[in-house]
C-alpha positions as CSV (number, residue, x, y, z in Angstrom):
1,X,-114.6,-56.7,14.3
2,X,-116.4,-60.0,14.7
3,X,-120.4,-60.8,15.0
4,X,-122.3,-63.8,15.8
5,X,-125.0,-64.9,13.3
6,X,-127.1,-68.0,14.4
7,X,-124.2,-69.3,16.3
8,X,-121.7,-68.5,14.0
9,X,-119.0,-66.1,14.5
10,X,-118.0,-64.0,11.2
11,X,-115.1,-61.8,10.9
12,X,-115.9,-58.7,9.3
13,X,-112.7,-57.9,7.8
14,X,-112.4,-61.8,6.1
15,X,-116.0,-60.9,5.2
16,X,-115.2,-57.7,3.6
17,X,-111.8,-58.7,2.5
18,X,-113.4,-59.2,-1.3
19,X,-115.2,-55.3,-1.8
20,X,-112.0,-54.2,-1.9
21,X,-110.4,-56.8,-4.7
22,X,-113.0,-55.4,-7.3
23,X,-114.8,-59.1,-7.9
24,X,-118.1,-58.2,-8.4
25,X,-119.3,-54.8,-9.6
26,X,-122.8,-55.6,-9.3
27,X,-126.1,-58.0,-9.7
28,X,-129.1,-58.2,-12.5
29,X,-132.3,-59.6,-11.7
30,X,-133.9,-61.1,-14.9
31,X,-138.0,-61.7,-14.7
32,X,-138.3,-65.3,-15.6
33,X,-142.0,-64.8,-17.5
34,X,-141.3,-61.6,-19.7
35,X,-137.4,-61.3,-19.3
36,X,-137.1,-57.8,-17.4
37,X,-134.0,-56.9,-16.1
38,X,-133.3,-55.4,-12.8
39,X,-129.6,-54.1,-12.1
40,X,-128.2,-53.3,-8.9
41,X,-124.6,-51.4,-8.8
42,X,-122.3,-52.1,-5.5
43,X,-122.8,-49.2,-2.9
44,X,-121.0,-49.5,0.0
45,X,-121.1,-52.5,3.1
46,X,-123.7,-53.1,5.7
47,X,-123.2,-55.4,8.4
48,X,-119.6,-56.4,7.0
49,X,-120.7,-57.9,3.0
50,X,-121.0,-55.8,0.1
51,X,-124.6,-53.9,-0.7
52,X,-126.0,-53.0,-4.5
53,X,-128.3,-50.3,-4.6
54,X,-130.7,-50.8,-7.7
55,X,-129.5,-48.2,-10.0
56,X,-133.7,-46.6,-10.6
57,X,-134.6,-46.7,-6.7
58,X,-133.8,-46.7,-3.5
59,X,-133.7,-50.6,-3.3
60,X,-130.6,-52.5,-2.0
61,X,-130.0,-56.0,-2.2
62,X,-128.2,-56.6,1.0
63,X,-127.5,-59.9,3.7
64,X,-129.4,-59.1,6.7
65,X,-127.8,-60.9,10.1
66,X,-130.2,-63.5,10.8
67,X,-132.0,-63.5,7.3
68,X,-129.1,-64.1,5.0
69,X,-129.3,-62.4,1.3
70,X,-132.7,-60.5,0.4
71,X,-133.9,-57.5,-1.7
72,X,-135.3,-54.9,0.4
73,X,-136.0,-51.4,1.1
74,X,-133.7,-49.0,2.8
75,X,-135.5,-49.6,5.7
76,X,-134.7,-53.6,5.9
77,X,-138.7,-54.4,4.2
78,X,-138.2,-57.4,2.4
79,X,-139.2,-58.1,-0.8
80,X,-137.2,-61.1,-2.3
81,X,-135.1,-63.8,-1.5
82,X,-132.8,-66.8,-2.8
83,X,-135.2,-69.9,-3.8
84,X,-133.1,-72.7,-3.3
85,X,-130.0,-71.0,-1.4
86,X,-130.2,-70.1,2.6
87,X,-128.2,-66.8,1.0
88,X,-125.5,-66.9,4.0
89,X,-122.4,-67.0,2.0
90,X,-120.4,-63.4,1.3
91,X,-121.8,-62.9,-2.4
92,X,-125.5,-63.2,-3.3
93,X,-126.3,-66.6,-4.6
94,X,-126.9,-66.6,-8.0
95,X,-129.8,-69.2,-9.5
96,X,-133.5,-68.7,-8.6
97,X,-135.1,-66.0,-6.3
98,X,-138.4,-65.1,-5.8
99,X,-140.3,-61.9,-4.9
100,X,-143.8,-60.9,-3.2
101,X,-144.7,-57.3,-4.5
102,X,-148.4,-57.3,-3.5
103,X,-150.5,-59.9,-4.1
104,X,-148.3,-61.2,-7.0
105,X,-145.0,-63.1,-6.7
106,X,-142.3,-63.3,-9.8
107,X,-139.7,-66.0,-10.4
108,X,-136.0,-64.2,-11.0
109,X,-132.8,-65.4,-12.3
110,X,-130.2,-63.4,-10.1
111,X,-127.0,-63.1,-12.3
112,X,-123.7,-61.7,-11.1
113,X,-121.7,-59.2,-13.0
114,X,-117.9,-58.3,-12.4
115,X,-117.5,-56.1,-14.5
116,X,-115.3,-57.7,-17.1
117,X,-118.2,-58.6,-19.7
118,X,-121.8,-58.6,-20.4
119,X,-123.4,-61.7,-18.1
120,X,-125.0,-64.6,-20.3
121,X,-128.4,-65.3,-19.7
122,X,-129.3,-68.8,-19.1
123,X,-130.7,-70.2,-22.6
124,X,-132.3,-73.6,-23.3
125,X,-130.4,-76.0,-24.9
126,X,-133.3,-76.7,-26.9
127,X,-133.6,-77.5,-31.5
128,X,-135.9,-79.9,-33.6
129,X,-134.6,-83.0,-34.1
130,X,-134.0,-84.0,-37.8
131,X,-136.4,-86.8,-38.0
132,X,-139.5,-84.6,-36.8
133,X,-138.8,-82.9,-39.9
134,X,-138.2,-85.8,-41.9
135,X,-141.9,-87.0,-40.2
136,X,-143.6,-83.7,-41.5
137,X,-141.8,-83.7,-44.7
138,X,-143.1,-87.0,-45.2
139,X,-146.7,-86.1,-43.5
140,X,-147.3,-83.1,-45.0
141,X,-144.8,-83.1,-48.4
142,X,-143.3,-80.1,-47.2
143,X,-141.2,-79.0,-44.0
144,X,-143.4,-76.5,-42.3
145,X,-147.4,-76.3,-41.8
146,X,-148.0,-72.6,-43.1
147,X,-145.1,-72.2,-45.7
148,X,-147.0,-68.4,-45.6
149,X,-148.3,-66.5,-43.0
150,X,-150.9,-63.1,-43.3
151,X,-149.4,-60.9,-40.7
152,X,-153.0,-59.4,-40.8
153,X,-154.7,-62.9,-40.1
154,X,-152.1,-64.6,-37.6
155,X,-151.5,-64.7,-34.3
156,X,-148.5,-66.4,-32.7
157,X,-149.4,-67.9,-29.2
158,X,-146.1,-69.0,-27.1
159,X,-147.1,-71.1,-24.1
160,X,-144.2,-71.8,-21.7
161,X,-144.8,-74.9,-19.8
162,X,-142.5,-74.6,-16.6
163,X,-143.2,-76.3,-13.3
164,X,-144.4,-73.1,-11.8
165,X,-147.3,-72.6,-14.9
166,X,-148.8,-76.0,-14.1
167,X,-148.7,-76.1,-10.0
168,X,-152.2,-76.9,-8.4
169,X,-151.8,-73.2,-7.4
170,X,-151.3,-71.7,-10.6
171,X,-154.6,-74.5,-12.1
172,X,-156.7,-72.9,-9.5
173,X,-156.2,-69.4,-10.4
174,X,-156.9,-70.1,-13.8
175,X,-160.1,-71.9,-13.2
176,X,-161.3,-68.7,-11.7
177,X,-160.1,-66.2,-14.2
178,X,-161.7,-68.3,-16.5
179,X,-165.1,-67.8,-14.7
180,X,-164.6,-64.1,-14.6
């Protein structure tokens, strides 16, 4: 069986040639700001490529004809896409996708999973370099500002400076939710 998709013709069974091999089992979305994990299990085909159905609702991440890879509804409502990929190859892209639920969008890290072992989350490779804390030692006399902390009296305040926290866009909104 063969289709057309934006001029191109696609074989369905060179398609759908990989469901059968076992490759990929499924897909996690991980939430970029607090690290929450979406995972979507491999249910069937539609339109000749593999679809995952989230495994707590009925929410399928699926390639549309015309659209390429998404995350919608069962009814084809979509609610996320690939960032920086078109999404037209036969597996969802994995890297950056992004999501409108409402009036809010989210930044997601799509990982694949093929069943063999637990995906890696992409880390920083991020550490202090040995002269800072020869510079503080030296500063200070000792290695860390507060050598003790009061649980009852601290507060630990993590601010994550990615592109997307210090857009115009993102400035804006915090000039008004500063004047509410």
């Amino acid at each position: 069986m063969k289709f057309v998709e934006l001029g191109e013709e696609f074989s369905v069974e060179a398609a759908g040639s990989f469901v059968e091999d076992g490759v990929m089992s499924g897909v996690k979305f991980v939430r970029r700001v607090d690290g929450l994990t979406y995972e979507f299990a491999r249910e069937g085909e539609m339109h000749g490529f593999p679809s995952y159905k989230r495994v707590d609702l009925d929410i399928w991440c699926r390639r549309l004809p015309g659209f390429g890879w998404v995350v919608c509804s069962e009814s084809g409502e979509v609610s996320s896409r690939p960032f920086d990929d078109a999404g037209r190859g036969d597996l969802p892209p994995e890297g950056v996708w992004v999501s409108r639920k409402g009036d809010r969008s989210y930044v997601y890290d799509l990982i694949r999973d093929d069943g063999d072992a637990t995906p890696t989350l992409p880390t920083h490779d991020w550490h202090i370099e040995a002269r800072e804390y020869a510079r503080h030692e030296s500063r200070r006399g000792r290695r860390f500002a507060y050598p003790e902390l009061d649980p009852e009296r601290t507060a630990l305040a993590v601010i994550d400076m990615v592109p997307l926290h210090v857009s115009s866009d993102v400035l804006t909104m915090l000039d008004i939710a500063t004047q509410i």
